[in-house]
C-alpha positions, 0 to 999 in steps of 0.5 A: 752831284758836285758836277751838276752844280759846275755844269749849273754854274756853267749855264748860268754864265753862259757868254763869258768864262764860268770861273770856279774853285775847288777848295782843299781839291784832293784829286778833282774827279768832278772837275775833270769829268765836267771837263771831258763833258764840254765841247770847248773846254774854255768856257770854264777856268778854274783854280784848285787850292790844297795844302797837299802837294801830293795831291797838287802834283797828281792834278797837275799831272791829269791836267797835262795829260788833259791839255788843261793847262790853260783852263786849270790853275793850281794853288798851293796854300793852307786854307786856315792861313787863307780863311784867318787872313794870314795869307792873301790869295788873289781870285778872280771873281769865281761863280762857284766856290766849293769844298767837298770834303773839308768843313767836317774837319773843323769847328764852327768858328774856322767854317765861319772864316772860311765862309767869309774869305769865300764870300769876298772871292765870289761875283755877285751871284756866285754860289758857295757849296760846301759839303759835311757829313750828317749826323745819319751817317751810318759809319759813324761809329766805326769811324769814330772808335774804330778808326779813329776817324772824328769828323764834324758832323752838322745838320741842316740846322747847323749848316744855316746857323754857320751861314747866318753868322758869316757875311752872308747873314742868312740860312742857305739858299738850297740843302743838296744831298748825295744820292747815299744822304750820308753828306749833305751840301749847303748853297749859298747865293751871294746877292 
């Protein structure tokens, strides 16, 4: 699903570079699938953010192998540090900024900070998409009391009440869901 929306973003920015973020990128399957899918793979240049130099190091490592070098960027940075202004990161103007599995870790006053840091790095257009489990989530029990697991849960409703409250000042601009519905994916248009 996450592909579609680069491949979008992609058509959307057709005639110059498509630049695109993954926050807290763990290992960025999505973006190397669309990767392998150009038939020129400059079109698109994108940053990948984590605290984890773990996950860092596989992605650079899959980028080297790829000859991605130039296309892919890799930041090593704590995003609460990026979303509270306690470190500055500098971004290009980005098309498309997106975190799959983040937000659902946080609560509702850091997601706001988060929107807002990813408001300024976006070009007027740009679209920011961030994925959060849903409250029909089936495993949630297990994960919670059997695994320890707590996660954020949020519902469309709480998805546009946290977009109202940050820069953007209103609901989502679409509610995208994997095909399993278990997580839920808010878009925003920057004007």
């Amino acid at each position: 699903m996450v592909a579609g929306e680069i491949h979008g973003a992609l058509e959307r920015g057709r005639g110059r570079v498509t630049r695109v973020t993954s926050l807290a990128c763990g290992p960025a399957r999505e973006l190397f699938d669309v990767y392998a899918s150009l038939p020129d793979e400059t079109v698109l240049a994108s940053t990948l953010v984590d605290v984890d130099l773990h996950a860092l190091a596989h992605v650079a490592d899959l980028r080297d192998r790829a000859g991605l070098r130039r296309q892919m960027t890799l930041v090593a940075d704590n995003l609460v540090h990026l979303a509270s202004g306690r470190t500055k990161a500098s971004f290009a103007e980005q098309d498309l900024v997106y975190s799959i599995g983040l937000i659902d870790y946080f609560d509702d006053e850091f997601v706001v900070n988060l929107v807002d840091f990813i408001h300024g790095t976006l070009r007027s257009g740009g679209r920011l998409l961030l994925g959060n489990f849903h409250p029909r989530n089936g495993t949630r029990a297990v994960m919670d009391h059997v695994l320890d697991w707590k996660l954020v849960h949020r519902t469309e409703q709480d998805m546009h009440r946290l977009l109202r409250a940050s820069v953007f000042g209103r609901d989502c601009t679409r509610i995208l869901y994997e095909p399993q519905r278990i997580n839920l994916f808010a878009e925003c248009v920057k004007p």
